[in-house]
N, C-alpha and C positions, 0 to 999 in steps of 0.2 A: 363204642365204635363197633357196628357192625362186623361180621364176619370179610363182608365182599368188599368193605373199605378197608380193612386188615390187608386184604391181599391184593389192593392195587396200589396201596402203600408199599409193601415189600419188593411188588413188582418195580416200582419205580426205583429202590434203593437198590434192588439187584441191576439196575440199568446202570446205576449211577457210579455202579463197583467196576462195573466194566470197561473194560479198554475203551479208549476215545479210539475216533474213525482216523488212519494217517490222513488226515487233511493239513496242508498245508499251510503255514503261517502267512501273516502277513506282510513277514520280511521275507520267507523263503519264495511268497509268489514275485515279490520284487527282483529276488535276486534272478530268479528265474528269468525275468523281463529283461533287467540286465544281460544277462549271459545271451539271450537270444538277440539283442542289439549290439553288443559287445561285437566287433570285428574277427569273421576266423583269422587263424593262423595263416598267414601269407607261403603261396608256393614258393620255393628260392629257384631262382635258374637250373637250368639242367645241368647237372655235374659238376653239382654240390657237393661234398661230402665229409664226414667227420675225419680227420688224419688221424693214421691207426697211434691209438697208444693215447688220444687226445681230444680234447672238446672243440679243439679249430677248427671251425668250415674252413674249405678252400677249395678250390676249383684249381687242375689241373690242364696245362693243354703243352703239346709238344711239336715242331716245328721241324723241319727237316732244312737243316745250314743253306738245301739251296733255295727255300723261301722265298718269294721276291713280296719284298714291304716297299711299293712304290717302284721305283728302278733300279733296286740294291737288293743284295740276296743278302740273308742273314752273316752268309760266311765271308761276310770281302771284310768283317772287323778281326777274327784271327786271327793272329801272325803280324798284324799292323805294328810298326816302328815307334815303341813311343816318344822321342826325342819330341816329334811335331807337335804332341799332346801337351809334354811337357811345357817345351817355349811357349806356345800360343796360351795356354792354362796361367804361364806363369805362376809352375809349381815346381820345383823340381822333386816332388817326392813321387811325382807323378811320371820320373822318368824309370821308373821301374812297374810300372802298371801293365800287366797281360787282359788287354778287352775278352781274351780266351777264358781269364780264369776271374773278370770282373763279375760282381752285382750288379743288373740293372734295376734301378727303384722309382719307383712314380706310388704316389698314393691319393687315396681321396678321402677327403674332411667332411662335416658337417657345416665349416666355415674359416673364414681366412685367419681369424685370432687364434692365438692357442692359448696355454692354461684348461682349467676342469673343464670348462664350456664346452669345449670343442671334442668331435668324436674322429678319431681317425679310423674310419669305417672298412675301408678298402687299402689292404696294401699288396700291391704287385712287386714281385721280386722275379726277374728275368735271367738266367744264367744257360749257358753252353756247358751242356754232360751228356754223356752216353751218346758221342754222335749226331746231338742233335741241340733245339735249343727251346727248354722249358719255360712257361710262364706260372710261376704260381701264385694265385690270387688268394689271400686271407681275406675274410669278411669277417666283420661283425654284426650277427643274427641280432643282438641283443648286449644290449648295453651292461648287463652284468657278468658276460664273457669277455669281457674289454681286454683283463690281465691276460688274461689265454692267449687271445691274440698275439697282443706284445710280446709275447714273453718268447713263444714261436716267432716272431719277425726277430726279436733281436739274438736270437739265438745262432738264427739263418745268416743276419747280416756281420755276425763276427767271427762265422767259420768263411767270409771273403776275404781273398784278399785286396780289393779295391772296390769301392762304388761308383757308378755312372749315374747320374739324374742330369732333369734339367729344370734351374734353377733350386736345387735340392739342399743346397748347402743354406738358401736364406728361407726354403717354407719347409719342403717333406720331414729335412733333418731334424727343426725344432719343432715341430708340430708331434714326431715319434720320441724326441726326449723329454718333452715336457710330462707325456701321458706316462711314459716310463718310471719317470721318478716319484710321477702321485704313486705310482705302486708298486713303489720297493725294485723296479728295475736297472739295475746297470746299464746306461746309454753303451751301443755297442761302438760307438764312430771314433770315438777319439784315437790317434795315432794311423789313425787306415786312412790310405790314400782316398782322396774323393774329388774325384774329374766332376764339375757342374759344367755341364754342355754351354748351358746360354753365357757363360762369360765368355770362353774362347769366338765362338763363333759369333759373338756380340762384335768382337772386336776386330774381324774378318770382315762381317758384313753387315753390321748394323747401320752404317750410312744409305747402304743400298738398299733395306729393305721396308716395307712400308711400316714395322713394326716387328719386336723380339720375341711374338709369343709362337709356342711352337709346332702350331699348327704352321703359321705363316713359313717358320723358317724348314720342315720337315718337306713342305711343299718346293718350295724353291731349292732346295739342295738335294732332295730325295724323292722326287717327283711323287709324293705322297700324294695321293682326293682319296679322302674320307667319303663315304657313302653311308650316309641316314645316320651320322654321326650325330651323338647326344652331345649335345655342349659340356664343357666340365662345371660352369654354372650352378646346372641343374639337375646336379647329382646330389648336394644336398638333398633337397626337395625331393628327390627320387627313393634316399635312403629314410629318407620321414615319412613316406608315402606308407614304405614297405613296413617300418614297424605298424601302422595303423591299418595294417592289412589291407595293401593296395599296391603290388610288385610290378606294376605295368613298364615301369620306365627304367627299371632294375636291372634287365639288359642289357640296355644300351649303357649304363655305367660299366660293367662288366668290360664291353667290347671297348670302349672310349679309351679303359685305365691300360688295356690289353695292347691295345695300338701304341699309346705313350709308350709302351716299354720296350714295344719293338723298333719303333722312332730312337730310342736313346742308341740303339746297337748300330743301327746305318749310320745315323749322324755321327755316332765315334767313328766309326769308319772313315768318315769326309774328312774329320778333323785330322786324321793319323795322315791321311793322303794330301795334306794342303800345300805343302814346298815341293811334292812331287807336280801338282795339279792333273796328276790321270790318275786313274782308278785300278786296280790288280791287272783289269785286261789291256791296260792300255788305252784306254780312250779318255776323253777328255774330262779331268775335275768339272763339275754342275759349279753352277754361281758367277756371281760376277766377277769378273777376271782383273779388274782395277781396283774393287775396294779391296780385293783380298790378298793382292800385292802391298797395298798402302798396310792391311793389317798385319801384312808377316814380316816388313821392314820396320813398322813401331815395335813389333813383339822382342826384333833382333837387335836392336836401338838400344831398347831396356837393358837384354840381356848382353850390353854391351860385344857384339858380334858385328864392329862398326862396318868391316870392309862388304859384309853380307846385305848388313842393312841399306849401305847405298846403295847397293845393284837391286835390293826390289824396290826402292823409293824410285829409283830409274824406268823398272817398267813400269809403276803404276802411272807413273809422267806418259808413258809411251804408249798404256793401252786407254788414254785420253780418259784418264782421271781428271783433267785439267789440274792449275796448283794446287798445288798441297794446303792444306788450312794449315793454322800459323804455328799451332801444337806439332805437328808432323812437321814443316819445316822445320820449328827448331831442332828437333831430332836428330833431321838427313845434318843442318850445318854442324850440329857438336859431332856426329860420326864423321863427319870430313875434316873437321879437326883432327878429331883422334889419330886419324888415319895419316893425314899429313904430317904430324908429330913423329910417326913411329919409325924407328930406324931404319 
């Protein structure tokens, strides 16, 4: 072997000694591809933030008592008599509930089933302190903060002493203790009074109104209009969006969950004012003035208060309810019974 092929042989072996060029792999240019098609990170709404001490988003906001949500100012539920809450509720544990020192609660799911499947993404928690009246919304960023969450709602709702929803005792309540017990949480509800709005006021006015859902009933009794209002629908869909980096409609969940909570405060308010039928200032109870007669004489029927209950079956007659259906008659004749019987 030649001298000059000696030394483009060694040349080569000293190349061969030598570090490779960082060139990328095959998988790394993929992952690369990946990451660059991969979805960023979604902006979250304005005034978002970690709670000090805690991994929980939540968003804050505060309200001043004379607020007007529709045609009711936040402050005409304080100080409210709960006797009327009670009767109409057809609770009596609820005759010690202060809407001053209640929970309001509205949440939103991923969908109507509960068990794993379902994500309780948004919970709003509504309450009167410091003079004014706070909304606090927890969110879930990310589905492996789920605990975090919970564990801060149920923490929240067992330093209450009552809860306000509406319809909350048949979805928000078990949609929050099913996820609770997948993970080791104590359900916070058991023994705490809990007013669900749409019973009572089902039983007030559900004859009269086109429908129980609470947009329908917040509008008729609280002269609520929602403006550019997200349906609750399509909040799911909104919160799917936003994991796959897509917050457009994330908003209007936000505001949607915000309104429901403040909707729970007036409408107790209606409810606490329903045997008086005016409002703190004096002016005239909202709603129909016949069904809501027929529903505080069935409420007083029940609660055996026979001589009470024929005098509002009377006006309901009077403010041209026309007859009574056959369930309400029988009612007003066993309190005229009663009544007749009595010494």
């Amino acid at each position: 072997m030649s001298g000059h092929e000696v030394r483009g042989k060694l040349a080569r072996l000293l190349r061969a000694a030598e570090p490779a060029e960082s060139k990328p792999s095959v998988a790394e240019r993929l992952g690369a591809r990946a990451a660059r098609t991969k979805p960023c990170a979604p902006a979250l709404p304005s005034g978002i933030a970690r709670e000090p001490g805690s991994e929980v988003l939540a968003r804050r906001a505060v309200f001043e008592v004379s607020h007007a949500h529709g045609d009711w100012r936040l402050g005409e539920a304080p100080g409210s008599d709960p006797r009327d809450i009670a009767l109409l509720a057809c609770d009596p544990a609820l005759l010690e509930v202060d809407l001053a020192r209640a929970l309001y609660l509205d949440t939103e799911t991923s969908g109507l089933s509960g068990g794993a499947g379902t994500w309780v993404f948004l919970v709003g928690l509504g309450s009167f302190r410091g003079g004014g009246f706070e909304v606090w919304q927890g969110f879930l960023a990310e589905p492996a903060e789920e605990r975090e969450l919970l564990a801060e709602a149920a923490e929240r709702i067992r330093s209450a002493s009552a809860i306000v929803s509406f319809f909350g005792k048949a979805f928000d309540r078990h949609r929050l203790e099913d996820k609770m017990r997948i993970h080791g949480i104590a359900p916070p509800f058991a023994g705490r009074p809990h007013l669900d709005l749409y019973h009572p006021l089902r039983r007030l006015y559900g004859s009269a109104l086109p429908d129980g859902r609470l947009k329908t009933v917040e509008r008729a009794l609280c002269g609520v209009e929602r403006e550019d209002d997200l349906p609750g629908s399509r909040a799911p869909a909104a919160w799917f969006d936003f994991l796959h980096g897509r917050s457009g409609e994330l908003e209007g969940v936000f505001r949607h969950n915000r309104d429901d909570v403040l909707s729970l405060v007036t409408l107790a308010a209606h409810l606490a004012r329903s045997r008086a039928e005016t409002r703190a200032d004096g002016s005239p109870l909202p709603g129909p003035p016949a069904s809501r007669a027929r529903g505080i004489a069935k409420a007083l029927a029940v609660a055996r208060e026979h001589e009470a209950a024929l005098s509002w079956f009377a006006r309901a007659v009077e403010r041209g309810g026309g007859p009574l259906p056959a369930v309400e008659e029988r009612l007003r004749l066993r309190a005229l019974r009663r009544v007749s019987r009595a010494p």
